[in-house]
Backbone as CSV, one residue per row, in Angstrom:
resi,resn,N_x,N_y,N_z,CA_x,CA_y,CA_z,C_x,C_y,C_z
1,UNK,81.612,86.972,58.244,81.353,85.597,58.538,81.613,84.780,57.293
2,UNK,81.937,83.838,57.563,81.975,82.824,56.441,81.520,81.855,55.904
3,UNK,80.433,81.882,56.730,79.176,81.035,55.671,77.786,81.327,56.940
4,UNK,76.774,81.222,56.179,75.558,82.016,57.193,74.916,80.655,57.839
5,UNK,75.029,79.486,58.036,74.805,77.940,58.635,74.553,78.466,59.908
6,UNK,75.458,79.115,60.602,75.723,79.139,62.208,74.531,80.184,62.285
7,UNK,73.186,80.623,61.642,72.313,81.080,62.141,71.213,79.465,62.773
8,UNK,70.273,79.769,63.698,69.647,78.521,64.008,68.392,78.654,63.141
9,UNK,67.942,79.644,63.087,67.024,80.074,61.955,67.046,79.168,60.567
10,UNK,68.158,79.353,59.620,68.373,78.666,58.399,68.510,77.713,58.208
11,UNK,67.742,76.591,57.381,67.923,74.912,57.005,68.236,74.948,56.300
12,UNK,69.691,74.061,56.881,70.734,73.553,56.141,70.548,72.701,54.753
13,UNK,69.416,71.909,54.729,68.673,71.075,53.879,68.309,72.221,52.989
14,UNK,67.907,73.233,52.859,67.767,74.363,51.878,68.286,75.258,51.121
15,UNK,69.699,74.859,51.738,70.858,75.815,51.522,71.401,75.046,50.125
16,UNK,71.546,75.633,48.925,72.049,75.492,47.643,73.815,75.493,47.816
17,UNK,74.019,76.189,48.486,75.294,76.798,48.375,76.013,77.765,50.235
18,UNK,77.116,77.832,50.161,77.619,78.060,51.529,78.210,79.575,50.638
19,UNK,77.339,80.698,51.556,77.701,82.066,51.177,77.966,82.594,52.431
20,UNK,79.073,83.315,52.779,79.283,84.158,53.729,78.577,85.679,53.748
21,UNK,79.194,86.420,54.537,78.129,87.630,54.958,79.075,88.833,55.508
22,UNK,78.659,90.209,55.238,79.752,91.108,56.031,78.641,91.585,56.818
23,UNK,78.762,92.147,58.234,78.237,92.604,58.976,78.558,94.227,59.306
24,UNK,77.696,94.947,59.324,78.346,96.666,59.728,77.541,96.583,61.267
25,UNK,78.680,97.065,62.366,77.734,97.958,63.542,77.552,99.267,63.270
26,UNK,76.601,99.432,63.515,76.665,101.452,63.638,76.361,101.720,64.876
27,UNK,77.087,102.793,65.552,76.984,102.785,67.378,77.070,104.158,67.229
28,UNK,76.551,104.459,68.525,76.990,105.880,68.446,78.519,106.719,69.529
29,UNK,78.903,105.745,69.313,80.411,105.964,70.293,80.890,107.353,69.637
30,UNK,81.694,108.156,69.889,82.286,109.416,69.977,83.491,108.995,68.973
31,UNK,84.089,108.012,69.840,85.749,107.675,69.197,85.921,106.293,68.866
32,UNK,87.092,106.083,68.458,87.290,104.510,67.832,87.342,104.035,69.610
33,UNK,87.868,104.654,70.614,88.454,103.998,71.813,86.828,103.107,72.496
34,UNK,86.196,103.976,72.360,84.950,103.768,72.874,83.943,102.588,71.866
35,UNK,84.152,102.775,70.707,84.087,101.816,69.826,84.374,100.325,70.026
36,UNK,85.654,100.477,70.245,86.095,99.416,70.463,86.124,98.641,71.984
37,UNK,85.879,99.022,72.613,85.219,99.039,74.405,83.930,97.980,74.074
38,UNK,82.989,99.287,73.593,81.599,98.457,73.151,81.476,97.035,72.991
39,UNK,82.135,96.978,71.001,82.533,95.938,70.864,83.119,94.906,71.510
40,UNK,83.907,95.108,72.409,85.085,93.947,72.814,83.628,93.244,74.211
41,UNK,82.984,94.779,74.998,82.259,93.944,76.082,81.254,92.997,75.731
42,UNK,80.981,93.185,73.799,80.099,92.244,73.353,80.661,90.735,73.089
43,UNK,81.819,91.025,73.326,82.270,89.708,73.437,82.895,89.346,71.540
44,UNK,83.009,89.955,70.834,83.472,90.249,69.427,84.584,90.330,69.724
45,UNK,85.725,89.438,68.732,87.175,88.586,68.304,87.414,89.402,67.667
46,UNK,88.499,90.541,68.221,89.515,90.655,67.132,90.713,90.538,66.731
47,UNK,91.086,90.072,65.441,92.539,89.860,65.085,93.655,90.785,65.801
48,UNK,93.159,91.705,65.554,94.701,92.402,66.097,94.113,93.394,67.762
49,UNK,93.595,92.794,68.274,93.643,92.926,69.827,94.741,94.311,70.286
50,UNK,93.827,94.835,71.180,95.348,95.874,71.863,94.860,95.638,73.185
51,UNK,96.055,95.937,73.593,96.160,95.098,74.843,95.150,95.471,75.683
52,UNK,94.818,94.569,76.708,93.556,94.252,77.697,93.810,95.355,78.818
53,UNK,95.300,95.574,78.869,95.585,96.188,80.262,95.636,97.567,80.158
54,UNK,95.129,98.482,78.759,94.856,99.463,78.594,93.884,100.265,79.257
């Protein structure tokens, strides 16, 4: 992420500075295929997409 604002939690009025954030999932999927299933039904953007009709 690129700056942590878009939580509703955090005031903006408090914020010194605009810091972004890395996020890890840990799942217990088997394979990347299933991995990435998970992810995608969560509704999570990714850049390099493979195709839908897989």
């Amino acid at each position: 992420m690129k700056e942590q604002i878009i939580f509703p939690e955090i005031s903006i009025d408090k914020i010194k500075g605009i810091s972004g954030m890395d996020i890890t999932f840990v799942t217990t999927a088997e394979n990347d295929e299933q991995s990435y299933e998970l992810l995608r039904a969560f509704g999570m953007p990714f850049a390099n997409a493979k195709k839908e009709a897989e």
